[in-house]
N, C-alpha and C positions, 0 to 999 in steps of 0.2 A: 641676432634676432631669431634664425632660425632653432637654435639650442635653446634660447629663452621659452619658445615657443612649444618645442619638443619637453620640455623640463613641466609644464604647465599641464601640457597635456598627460604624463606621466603620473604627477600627483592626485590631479584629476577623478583617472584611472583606479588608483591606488584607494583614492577617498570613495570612491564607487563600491570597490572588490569588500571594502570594509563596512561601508552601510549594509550592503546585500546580506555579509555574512552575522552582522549586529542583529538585524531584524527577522534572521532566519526567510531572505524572500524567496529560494532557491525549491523549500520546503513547500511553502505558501503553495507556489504556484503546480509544483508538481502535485500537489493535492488537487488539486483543482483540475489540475489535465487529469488525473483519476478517476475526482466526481462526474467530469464530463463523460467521461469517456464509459464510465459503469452506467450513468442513469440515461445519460441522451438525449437529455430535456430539448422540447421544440426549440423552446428561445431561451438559449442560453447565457446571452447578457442578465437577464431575468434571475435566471437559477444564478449563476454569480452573485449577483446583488444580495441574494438573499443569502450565499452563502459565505459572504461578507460579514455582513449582519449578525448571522451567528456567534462567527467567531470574535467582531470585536463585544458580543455581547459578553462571552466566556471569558474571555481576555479583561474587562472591566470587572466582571466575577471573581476570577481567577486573584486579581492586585488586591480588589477590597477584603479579598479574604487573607491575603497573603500579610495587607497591612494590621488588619485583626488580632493575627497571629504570632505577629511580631510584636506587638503593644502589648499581650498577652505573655509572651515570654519575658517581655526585658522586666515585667512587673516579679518575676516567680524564678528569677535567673540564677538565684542561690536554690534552689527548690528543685530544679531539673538538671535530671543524670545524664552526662553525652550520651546522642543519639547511637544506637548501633547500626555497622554498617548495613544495608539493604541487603536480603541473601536473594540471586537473581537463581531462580528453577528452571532448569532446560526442560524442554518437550519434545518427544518426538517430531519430526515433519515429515511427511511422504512427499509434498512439493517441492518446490525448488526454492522458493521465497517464503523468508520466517523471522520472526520479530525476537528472533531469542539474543541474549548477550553473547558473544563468544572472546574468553579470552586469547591469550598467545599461545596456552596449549593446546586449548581446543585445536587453531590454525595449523597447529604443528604434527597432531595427528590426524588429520581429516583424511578420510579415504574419498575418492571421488566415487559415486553411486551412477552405475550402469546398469539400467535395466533392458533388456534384449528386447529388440525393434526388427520383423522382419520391415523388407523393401518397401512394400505399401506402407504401413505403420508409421516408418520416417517419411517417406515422401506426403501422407498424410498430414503427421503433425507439423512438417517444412511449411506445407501449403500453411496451414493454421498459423501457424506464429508470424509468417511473411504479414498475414492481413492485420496482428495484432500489435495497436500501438507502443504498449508496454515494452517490449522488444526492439521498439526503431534504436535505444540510444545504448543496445548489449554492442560488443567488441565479438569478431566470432568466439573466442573462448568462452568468454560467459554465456553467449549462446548455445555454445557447443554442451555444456555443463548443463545446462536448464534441460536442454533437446535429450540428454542421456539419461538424468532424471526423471525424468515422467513417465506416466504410466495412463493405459488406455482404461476406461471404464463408461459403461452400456448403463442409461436408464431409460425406462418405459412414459410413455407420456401420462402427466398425474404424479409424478415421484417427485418427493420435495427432498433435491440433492443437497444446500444448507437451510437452517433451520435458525431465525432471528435470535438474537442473545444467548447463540452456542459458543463453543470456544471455537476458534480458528484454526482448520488442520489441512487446511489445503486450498490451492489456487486452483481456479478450472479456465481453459480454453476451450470454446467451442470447436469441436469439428464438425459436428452433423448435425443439422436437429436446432430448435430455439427452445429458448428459457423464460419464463415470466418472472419478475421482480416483484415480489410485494415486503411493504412497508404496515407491520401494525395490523397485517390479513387485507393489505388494501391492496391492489394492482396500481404499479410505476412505472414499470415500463419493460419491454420485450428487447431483447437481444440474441443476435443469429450467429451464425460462424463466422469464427473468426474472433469473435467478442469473448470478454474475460468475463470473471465474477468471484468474488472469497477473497482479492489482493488487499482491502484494507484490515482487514480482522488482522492478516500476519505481518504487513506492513507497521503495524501502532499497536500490536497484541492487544486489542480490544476483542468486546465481545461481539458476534453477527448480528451488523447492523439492517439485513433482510432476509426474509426467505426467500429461497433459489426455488424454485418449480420446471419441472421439464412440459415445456408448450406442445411439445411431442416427443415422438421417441429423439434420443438424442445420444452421440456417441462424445465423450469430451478426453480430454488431456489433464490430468493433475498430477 
């Protein structure tokens, strides 16, 4: 009984590990601890809901065009030349976190990038990334990796450090100082130290979904 029981629970398991990974929920939700975590909305069952909504709007968008497209080919299927493969273009990153493709060569030459941190500077950025959620679920190496990568930079209060529908070239971490968020020239919401900003642009290689503004003088990590 008790093997019957272990066996049930097993497949279970199994059917679980495979829905999650069918429906991409693993993604889903890690966006969503992002969204929270960037905008900071009062009531965030709210902002969820709505950021539901979005997506299965896109999502319903996304098939009907897909279906479209496909009716459209199988009609012209003598007609069209196989597709050529996609050429993916590297970009620089001075961050640590980047949406670029990397093959096995890439992997196989990678030098690890150390940039020189006196005492303060590390114990600075430590404190920072300690308070920043993005970081709860690094291993120390990957932490270790991210902490030697970055680099200190100073802005005055009034300086718009990203710039909405730019390309994406770096992640910031607050150490000093706050930022205003605006959407479209509107104000969304204020973030302190500790707090991130620039992770989706490199995360999905899209382009700046807000402007960054320094709420005052402000010292940050990218």
């Amino acid at each position: 009984m008790a093997s019957s029981t272990s066996g049930e629970e097993e497949r279970s398991l199994r059917e679980c590990e495979q829905y999650v990974q069918k429906h991409n929920i693993q993604k889903l939700l890690k966006d969503c601890i992002i969204q929270l975590c960037t905008t900071r909305p009062d009531r965030p069952l709210a902002f969820l809901r709505d950021h539901f909504d979005r997506l299965e709007k896109e999502e319903v968008q996304q098939m009907s065009s897909q279906r479209k497209s496909s009716s459209r080919s199988d009609s012209r299927e003598d007609e069209v030349s196989p597709p050529m493969n996609p050429v993916v273009r590297g970009r620089n990153r001075r961050g640590a976190i980047s949406a670029e493709v990397y093959t096995e060569e890439d992997a196989a030459s990678y030098v690890r990038k150390v940039i020189p941190k006196d005492y303060k500077s590390m114990a600075s950025l430590s404190k920072a990334m300690e308070k920043n959620v993005l970081f709860a679920h690094l291993d120390d190496n990957e932490r270790s990796d991210i902490f030697d990568a970055m680099f200190s930079v100073n802005y005055i209060a009034g300086e718009t450090v990203i710039q909405q529908g730019d390309e994406g070239d770096n992640f910031y971490v607050i150490d000093q100082g706050d930022m205003d968020i605006y959407v479209n020239n509107e104000w969304v919401t204020s973030i302190g130290e500790g707090g991130s900003f620039g992770e989706l642009a490199l995360i999905y290689g899209t382009p700046r979904a807000a402007s960054v503004r320094a709420k005052s003088d402000v010292k940050l990590w990218g």
